[in-house]
N, C-alpha and C positions, 0 to 999 in steps of 0.2 A: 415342135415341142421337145425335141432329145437336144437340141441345140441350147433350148434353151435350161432345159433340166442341168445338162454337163456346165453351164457358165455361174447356176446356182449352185450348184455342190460344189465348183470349183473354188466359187468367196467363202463356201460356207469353211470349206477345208481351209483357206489360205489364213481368213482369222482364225482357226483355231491354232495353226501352225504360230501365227505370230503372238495369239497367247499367251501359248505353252510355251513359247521363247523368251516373251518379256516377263513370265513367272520364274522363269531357267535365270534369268539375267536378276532376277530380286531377291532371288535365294542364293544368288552366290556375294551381290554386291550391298544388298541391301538399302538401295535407293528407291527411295517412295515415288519418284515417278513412273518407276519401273513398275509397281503395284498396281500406283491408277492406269496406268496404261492397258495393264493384263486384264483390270476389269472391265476396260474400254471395248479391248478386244473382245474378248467373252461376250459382253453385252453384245456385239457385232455376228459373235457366230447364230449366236441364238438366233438372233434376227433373221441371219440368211438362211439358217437352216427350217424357220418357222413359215418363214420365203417361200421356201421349198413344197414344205405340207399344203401351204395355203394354194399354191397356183396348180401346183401339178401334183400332189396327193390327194389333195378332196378342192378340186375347182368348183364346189357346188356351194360350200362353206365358208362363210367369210370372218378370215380370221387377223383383217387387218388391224382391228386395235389391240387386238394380243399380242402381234408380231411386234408394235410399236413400243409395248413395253420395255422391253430389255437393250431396244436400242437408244430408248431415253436413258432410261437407269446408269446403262453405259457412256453415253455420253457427258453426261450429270458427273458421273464419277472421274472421267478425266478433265471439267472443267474446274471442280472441287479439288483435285489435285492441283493442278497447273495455277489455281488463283490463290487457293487457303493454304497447301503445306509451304514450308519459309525452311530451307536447309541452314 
Protein backbone atom coordinates (compact mmCIF):
# COMPACT_ATOMS: atom_id res chain seq x y z
CA UNK A 1 0.00 0.00 0.00
CA UNK A 2 2.99 2.88 0.59
CA UNK A 3 4.35 1.77 -2.79
CA UNK A 4 1.46 2.24 -4.11
CA UNK A 5 0.33 5.52 -2.29
CA UNK A 6 4.08 7.21 -3.16
CA UNK A 7 3.46 6.33 -7.30
CA UNK A 8 -0.29 8.10 -6.83
CA UNK A 9 0.93 11.37 -5.34
CA UNK A 10 3.80 10.95 -7.40
CA UNK A 11 1.31 11.48 -11.05
CA UNK A 12 -0.83 13.40 -9.08
CA UNK A 13 2.21 15.93 -8.34
CA UNK A 14 3.90 15.40 -11.69
CA UNK A 15 0.50 16.80 -13.55
CA UNK A 16 0.18 19.38 -11.63
CA UNK A 17 3.88 20.42 -12.14
CA UNK A 18 3.25 20.13 -15.89
CA UNK A 19 0.00 22.25 -15.47
CA UNK A 20 1.31 24.90 -13.75
CA UNK A 21 4.00 24.95 -16.65
CA UNK A 22 1.93 24.78 -19.65
CA UNK A 23 -0.25 27.75 -17.72
CA UNK A 24 3.52 29.53 -17.17
CA UNK A 25 4.02 28.86 -20.97
CA UNK A 26 0.43 30.58 -21.92
CA UNK A 27 0.82 33.44 -19.96
CA UNK A 28 3.85 34.34 -21.34
CA UNK A 29 3.23 33.18 -25.18
CA UNK A 30 -0.21 33.21 -25.40
CA UNK A 31 -0.75 30.06 -27.48
CA UNK A 32 -4.05 28.24 -27.14
CA UNK A 33 -2.74 25.06 -27.27
CA UNK A 34 -0.80 25.93 -24.38
CA UNK A 35 -4.38 26.65 -22.57
CA UNK A 36 -5.95 23.42 -23.69
CA UNK A 37 -3.32 21.54 -22.73
CA UNK A 38 -3.11 23.12 -18.86
CA UNK A 39 -6.64 22.10 -18.75
CA UNK A 40 -5.81 18.74 -19.88
CA UNK A 41 -3.27 18.59 -17.25
CA UNK A 42 -5.43 19.78 -14.48
CA UNK A 43 -8.21 17.54 -15.49
CA UNK A 44 -5.29 14.80 -15.15
CA UNK A 45 -4.37 16.01 -11.56
CA UNK A 46 -7.75 15.78 -10.37
CA UNK A 47 -8.03 12.48 -11.41
CA UNK A 48 -5.00 11.15 -9.88
CA UNK A 49 -5.30 12.98 -6.83
CA UNK A 50 -9.16 11.73 -6.54
CA UNK A 51 -7.10 8.25 -7.48
CA UNK A 52 -5.80 8.74 -4.38
CA UNK A 53 -8.95 9.32 -1.96
CA UNK A 54 -10.64 6.65 -3.71
CA UNK A 55 -8.09 3.59 -3.25
CA UNK A 56 -6.14 4.57 -0.17
CA UNK A 57 -8.25 7.28 1.81
CA UNK A 58 -11.56 5.70 2.05
CA UNK A 59 -11.21 2.12 0.26
CA UNK A 60 -14.52 1.35 1.39
CA UNK A 61 -16.24 4.20 -0.87
CA UNK A 62 -16.43 4.09 -4.38
CA UNK A 63 -15.66 6.87 -6.08
CA UNK A 64 -14.86 5.78 -9.43
CA UNK A 65 -17.33 7.80 -11.56
CA UNK A 66 -16.38 10.97 -9.77
CA UNK A 67 -12.79 10.27 -10.39
CA UNK A 68 -13.74 9.83 -14.11
CA UNK A 69 -15.08 13.17 -14.47
CA UNK A 70 -12.28 15.57 -14.63
CA UNK A 71 -10.48 13.17 -16.61
CA UNK A 72 -13.01 13.29 -19.41
CA UNK A 73 -13.65 16.89 -19.04
CA UNK A 74 -9.84 17.12 -19.56
CA UNK A 75 -9.33 15.15 -22.00
CA UNK A 76 -12.63 16.67 -23.99
CA UNK A 77 -10.74 19.87 -23.57
CA UNK A 78 -7.52 18.99 -25.34
CA UNK A 79 -9.24 17.16 -28.12
CA UNK A 80 -11.51 20.44 -28.64
CA UNK A 81 -8.21 22.31 -28.75
CA UNK A 82 -6.09 20.32 -31.00
CA UNK A 83 -9.45 19.66 -33.65
CA UNK A 84 -11.47 23.23 -33.23
CA UNK A 85 -8.89 26.22 -32.41
CA UNK A 86 -7.16 27.11 -36.29
CA UNK A 87 -4.01 29.61 -35.41
Amino acid sequence: MILASAVFIACTLTSAVCAALLIRGYRKTHQRLLFWSALCFTGLCLNNALLFVDIIALPSVDLSAWRLIPAVLGIGALCYGLTMEVN
